[in-house]
C-alpha positions as CSV (number, residue, x, y, z in Angstrom):
1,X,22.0,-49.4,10.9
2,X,24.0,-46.6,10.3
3,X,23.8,-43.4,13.1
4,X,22.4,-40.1,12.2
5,X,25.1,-37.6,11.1
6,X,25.6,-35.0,14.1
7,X,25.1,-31.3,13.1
8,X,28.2,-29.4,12.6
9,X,29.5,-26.2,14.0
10,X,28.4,-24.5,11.4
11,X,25.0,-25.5,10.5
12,X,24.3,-24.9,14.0
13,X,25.5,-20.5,13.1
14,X,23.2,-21.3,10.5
15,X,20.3,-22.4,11.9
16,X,20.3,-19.8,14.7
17,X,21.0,-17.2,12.8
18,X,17.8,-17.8,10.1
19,X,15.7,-18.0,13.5
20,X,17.7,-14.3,14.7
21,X,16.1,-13.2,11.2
22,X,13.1,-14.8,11.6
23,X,12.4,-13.2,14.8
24,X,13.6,-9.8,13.8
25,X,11.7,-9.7,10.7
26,X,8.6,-10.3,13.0
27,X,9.4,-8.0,15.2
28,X,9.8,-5.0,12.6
29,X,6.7,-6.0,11.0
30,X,4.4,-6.1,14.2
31,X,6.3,-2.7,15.2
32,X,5.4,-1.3,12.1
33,X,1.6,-2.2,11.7
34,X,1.3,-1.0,15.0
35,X,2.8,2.5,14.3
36,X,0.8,2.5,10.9
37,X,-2.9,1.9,13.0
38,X,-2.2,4.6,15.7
39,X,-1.2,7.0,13.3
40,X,-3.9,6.6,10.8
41,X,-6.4,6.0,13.8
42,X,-5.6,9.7,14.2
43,X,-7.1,10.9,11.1
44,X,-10.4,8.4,11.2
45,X,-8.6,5.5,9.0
46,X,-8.8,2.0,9.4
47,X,-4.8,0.8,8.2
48,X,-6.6,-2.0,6.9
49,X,-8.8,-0.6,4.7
50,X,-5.8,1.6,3.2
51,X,-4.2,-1.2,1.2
52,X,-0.5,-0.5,1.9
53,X,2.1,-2.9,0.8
54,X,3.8,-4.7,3.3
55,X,7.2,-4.3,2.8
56,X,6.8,-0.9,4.0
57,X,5.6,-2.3,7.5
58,X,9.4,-3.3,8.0
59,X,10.7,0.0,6.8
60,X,8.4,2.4,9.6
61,X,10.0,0.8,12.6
62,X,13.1,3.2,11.5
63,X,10.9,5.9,12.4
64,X,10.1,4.2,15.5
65,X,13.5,4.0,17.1
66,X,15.6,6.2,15.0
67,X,13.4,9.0,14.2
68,X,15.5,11.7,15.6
69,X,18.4,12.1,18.7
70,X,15.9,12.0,21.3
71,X,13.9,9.1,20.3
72,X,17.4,7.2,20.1
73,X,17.8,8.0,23.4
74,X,14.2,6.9,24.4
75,X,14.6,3.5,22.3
76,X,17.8,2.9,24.2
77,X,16.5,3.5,28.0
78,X,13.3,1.0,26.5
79,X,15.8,-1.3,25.8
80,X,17.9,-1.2,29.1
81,X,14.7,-1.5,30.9
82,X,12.8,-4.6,28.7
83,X,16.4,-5.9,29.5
84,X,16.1,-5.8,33.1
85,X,12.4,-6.4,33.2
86,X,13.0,-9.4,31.7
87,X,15.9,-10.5,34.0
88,X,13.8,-10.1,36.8
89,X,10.7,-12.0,35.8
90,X,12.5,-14.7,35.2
91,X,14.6,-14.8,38.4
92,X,10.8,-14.1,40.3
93,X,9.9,-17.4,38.5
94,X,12.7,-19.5,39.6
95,X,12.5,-18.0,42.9
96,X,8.8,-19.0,43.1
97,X,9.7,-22.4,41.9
98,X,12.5,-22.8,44.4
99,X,10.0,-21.1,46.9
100,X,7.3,-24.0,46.0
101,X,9.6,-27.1,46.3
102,X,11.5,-25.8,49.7
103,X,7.7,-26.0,51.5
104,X,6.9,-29.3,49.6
105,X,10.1,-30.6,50.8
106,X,9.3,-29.2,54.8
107,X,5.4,-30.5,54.4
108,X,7.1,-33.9,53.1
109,X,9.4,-33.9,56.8
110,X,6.4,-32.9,59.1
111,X,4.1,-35.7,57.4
112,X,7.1,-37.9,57.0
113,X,7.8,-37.9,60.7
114,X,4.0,-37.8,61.6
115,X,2.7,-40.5,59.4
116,X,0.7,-43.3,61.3
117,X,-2.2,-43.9,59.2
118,X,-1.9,-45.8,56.1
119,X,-3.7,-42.8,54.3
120,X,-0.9,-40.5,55.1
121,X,1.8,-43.4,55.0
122,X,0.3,-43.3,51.2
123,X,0.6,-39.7,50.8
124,X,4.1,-39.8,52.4
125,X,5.3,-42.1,49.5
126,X,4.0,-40.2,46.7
127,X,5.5,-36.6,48.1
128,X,8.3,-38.3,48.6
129,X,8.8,-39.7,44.7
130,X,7.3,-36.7,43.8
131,X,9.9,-35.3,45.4
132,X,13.1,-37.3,44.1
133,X,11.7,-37.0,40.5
134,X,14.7,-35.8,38.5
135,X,13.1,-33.1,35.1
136,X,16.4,-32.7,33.5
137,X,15.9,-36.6,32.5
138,X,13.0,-35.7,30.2
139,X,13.0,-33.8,27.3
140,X,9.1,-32.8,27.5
141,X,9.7,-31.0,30.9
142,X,12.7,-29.5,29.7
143,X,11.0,-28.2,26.4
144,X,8.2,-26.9,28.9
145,X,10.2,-24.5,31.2
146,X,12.2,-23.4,28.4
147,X,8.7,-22.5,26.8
148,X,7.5,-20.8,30.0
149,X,11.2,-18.6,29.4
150,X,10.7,-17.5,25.8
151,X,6.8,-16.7,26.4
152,X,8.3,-14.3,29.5
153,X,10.7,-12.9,26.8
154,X,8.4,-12.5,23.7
155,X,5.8,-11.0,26.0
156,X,7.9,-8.2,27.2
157,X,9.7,-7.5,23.9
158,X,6.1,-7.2,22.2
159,X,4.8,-5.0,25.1
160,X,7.4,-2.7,25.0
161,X,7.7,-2.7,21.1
162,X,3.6,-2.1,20.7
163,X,3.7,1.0,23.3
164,X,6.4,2.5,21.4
165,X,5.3,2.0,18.5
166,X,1.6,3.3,19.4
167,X,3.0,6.3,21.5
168,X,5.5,7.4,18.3
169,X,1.8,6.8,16.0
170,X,0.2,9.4,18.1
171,X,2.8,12.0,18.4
172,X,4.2,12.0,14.8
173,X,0.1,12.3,13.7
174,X,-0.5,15.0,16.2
175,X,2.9,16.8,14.8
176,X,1.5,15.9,11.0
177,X,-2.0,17.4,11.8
178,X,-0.4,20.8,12.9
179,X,1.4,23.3,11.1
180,X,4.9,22.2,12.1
181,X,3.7,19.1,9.7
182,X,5.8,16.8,7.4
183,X,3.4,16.0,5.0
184,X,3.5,17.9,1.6
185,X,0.9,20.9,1.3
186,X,-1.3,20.5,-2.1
187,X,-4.0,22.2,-4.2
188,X,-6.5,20.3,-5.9
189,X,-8.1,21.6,-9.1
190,X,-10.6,20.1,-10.6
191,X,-13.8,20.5,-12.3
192,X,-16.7,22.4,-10.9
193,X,-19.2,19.2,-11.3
194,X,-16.6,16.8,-9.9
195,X,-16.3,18.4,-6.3
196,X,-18.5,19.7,-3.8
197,X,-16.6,21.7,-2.0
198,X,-14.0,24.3,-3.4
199,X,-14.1,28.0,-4.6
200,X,-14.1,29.3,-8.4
201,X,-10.9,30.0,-9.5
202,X,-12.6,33.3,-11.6
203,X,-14.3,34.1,-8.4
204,X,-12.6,33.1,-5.0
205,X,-15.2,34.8,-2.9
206,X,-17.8,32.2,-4.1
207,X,-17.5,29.0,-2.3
208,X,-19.3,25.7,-4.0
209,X,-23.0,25.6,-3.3
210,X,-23.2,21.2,-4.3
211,X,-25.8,22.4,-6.7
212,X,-26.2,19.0,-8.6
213,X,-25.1,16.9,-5.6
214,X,-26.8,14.2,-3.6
215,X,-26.2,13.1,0.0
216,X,-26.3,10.7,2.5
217,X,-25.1,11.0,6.3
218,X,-24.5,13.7,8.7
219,X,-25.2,17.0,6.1
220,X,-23.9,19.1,9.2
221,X,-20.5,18.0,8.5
222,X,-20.8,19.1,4.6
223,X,-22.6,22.4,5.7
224,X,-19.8,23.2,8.5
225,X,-17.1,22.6,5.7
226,X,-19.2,25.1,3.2
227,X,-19.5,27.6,5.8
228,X,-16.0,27.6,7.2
229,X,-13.6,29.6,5.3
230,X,-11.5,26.1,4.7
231,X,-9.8,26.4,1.0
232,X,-8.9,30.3,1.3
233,X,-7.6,32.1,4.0
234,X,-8.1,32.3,7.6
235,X,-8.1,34.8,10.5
236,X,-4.9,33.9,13.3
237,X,-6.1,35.0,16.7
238,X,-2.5,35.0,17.9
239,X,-1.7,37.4,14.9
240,X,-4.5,39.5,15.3
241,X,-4.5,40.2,19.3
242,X,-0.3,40.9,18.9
243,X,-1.5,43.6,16.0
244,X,-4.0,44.9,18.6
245,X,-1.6,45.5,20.9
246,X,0.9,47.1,19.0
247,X,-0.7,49.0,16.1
248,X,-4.4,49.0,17.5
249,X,-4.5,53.1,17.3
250,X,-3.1,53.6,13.8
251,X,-5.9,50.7,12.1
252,X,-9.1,50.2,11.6
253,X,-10.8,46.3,13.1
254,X,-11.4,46.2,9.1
255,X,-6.9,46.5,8.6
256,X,-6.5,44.4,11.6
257,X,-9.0,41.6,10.3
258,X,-6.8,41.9,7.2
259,X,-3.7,42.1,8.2
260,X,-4.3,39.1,10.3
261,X,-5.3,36.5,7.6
262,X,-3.3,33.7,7.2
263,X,-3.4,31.1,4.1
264,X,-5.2,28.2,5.3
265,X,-2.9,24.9,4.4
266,X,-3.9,21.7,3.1
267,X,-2.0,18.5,3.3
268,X,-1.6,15.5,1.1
269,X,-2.2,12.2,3.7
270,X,-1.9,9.5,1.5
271,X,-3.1,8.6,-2.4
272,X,-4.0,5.4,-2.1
273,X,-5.8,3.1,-4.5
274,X,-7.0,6.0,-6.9
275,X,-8.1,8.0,-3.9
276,X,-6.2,11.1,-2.9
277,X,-6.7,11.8,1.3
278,X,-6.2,16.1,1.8
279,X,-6.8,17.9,5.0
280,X,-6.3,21.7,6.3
281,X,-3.9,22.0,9.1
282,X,-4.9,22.5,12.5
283,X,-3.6,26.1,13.6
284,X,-1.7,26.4,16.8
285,X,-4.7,27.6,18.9
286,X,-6.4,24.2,17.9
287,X,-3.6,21.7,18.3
288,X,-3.2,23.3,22.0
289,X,-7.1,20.6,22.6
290,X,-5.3,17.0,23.1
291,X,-8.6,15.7,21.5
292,X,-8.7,18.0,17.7
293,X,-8.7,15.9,15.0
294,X,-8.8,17.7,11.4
295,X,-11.9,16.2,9.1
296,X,-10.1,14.1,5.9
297,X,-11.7,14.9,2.3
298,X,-11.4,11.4,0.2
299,X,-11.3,12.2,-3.6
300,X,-11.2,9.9,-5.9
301,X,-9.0,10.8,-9.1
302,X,-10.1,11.4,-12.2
303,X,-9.2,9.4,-15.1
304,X,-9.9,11.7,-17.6
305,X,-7.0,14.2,-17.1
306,X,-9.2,17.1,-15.8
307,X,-8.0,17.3,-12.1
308,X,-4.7,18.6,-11.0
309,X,-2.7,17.7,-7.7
310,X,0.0,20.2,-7.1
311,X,2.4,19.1,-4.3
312,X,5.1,21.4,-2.4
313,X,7.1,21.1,0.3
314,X,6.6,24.0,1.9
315,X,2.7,26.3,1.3
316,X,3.4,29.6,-0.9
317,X,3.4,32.8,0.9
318,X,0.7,35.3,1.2
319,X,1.0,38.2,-1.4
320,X,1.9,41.4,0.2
């Protein structure tokens, strides 16, 4: 019978580098859905409901850990400390272990020298081979502490990997949500009959009344968003009390009112699966609430060519 050919130097690189990738590639991708659900949780989405294809789950963990100089510098000290967190679990383990067998080995003397019963004579025996039983002969034991090593690892990498991930979600939604956002700002135009809310381009002081609609749900959230000056222009607090201060003599409330409005901004979320997902900014004075969420209009696109998304990076400026 001929022996089994031994692996060679280089089939070994191989092999542990496709299980490097492995790993990596698993790590990027739980990184990535992770960032993707706390920063859609944000706006009231369920990720998996969204449909978005996976290879972009690998690509988000860039944004992650190399976002901008200071989360570098926060990705590095979590990697410093995962590192050291996980050198000092595992010493605590084998110090445990160590801990363990040095008072098996001092019960094992006391009973040893204080055995006079056949019970304990019994019980000396099997401490004793219990005692002199040598692991490193058996593969199975071997293959066990080495598992009990790598679940120590995996645990920590994924626990630090799924806070950062979830605390970058959060902040990079709140900064989305505001007016210092990322995301385009858009106008929708469409149709009178196929939206409910909106103003009349020939008439911009009429909002939509749903004449011709139907609902189900919470109407209160419909009838806040008819009542609230959302698709026009809105008055800034900040603006209006600086205004107050300095040129409160020379206007009238009616000028200051005025001179305080501000274009209310839209932003594109995500177009998804024929559905386009817009919502107006938060203003400063309501990003300052940890808890503000802005409401998300779903619209599903028309297929007929009478709806038009315009998208800009930047919102136009106010006439003057």
């Amino acid at each position: 019978m001929t022996a089994s050919p031994q692996p060679t130097p280089e089939s070994n690189i191989l092999g542990n580098f496709a299980s490097v990738v492995g790993l990596f590639g698993a790590a990027l991708f739980f990184t990535g859905w992770i960032y993707r659900w706390s920063y859609f949780y944000c706006f009231q989405l369920n990720v998996i409901t969204l449909d978005l294809p996976v290879e972009s789950f690998f690509i988000v963990p860039l944004q992650v850990f190399l976002g901008d100089g200071w989360t570098i510098v926060k990705s590095a000290i979590a990697f410093l400390l995962t590192s050291l967190a996980i050198y000092h679990t595992l010493w605590l383990v084998n110090s445990i272990n160590k801990t363990i067998a040095t008072k098996i080995y001092r019960i094992n003397r006391l009973w040893r020298l204080s055995a006079g019963t056949r019970g304990l004579s019994l019980l000396h025996r099997f401490l004793k081979s219990w005692q002199r039983f040598n692991v490193n002969r058996y593969n199975s034991i071997k293959l066990l502490r080495s598992l009990v090593d790598e679940i120590i690892i995996v645990g920590w990498v994924l626990l630090v990997l799924f806070w950062s991930a979830y605390h970058q979600g959060i902040a990079d939604a709140r900064r989305d949500a505001g007016e210092n956002s990322s995301l385009p700002a858009v106008a929708l135009i469409a149709k009178q009959d196929n939206i409910a809310l909106g103003r009349k381009l020939d008439d911009d002081t009429l909002r939509s009344s749903g004449k011709g609609f139907k609902a189900i749900g919470d109407l209160g959230l419909f009838t806040d968003l008819s009542n609230t000056d959302y698709n026009h222009t809105r008055i800034s607090k900040e603006k209006f009390q600086k205004l107050q201060q300095q040129e409160g003599n020379k206007l009238t409330p009616e000028q200051l009112l005025e001179k305080s409005k501000e274009p209310r901004v839209w932003r594109l979320l995500l177009e998804r699966g024929n559905w386009i997902y817009l919502f107006p900014a938060l203003t400063k004075e309501e990003q300052k609430d940890p808890q503000a969420r802005p409401p998300v209009m779903a619209i599903q696109q028309s297929q007929s060519g009478d709806q038009l998304l315009i998208i800009s990076p930047a919102p136009s400026q106010p006439s003057k």
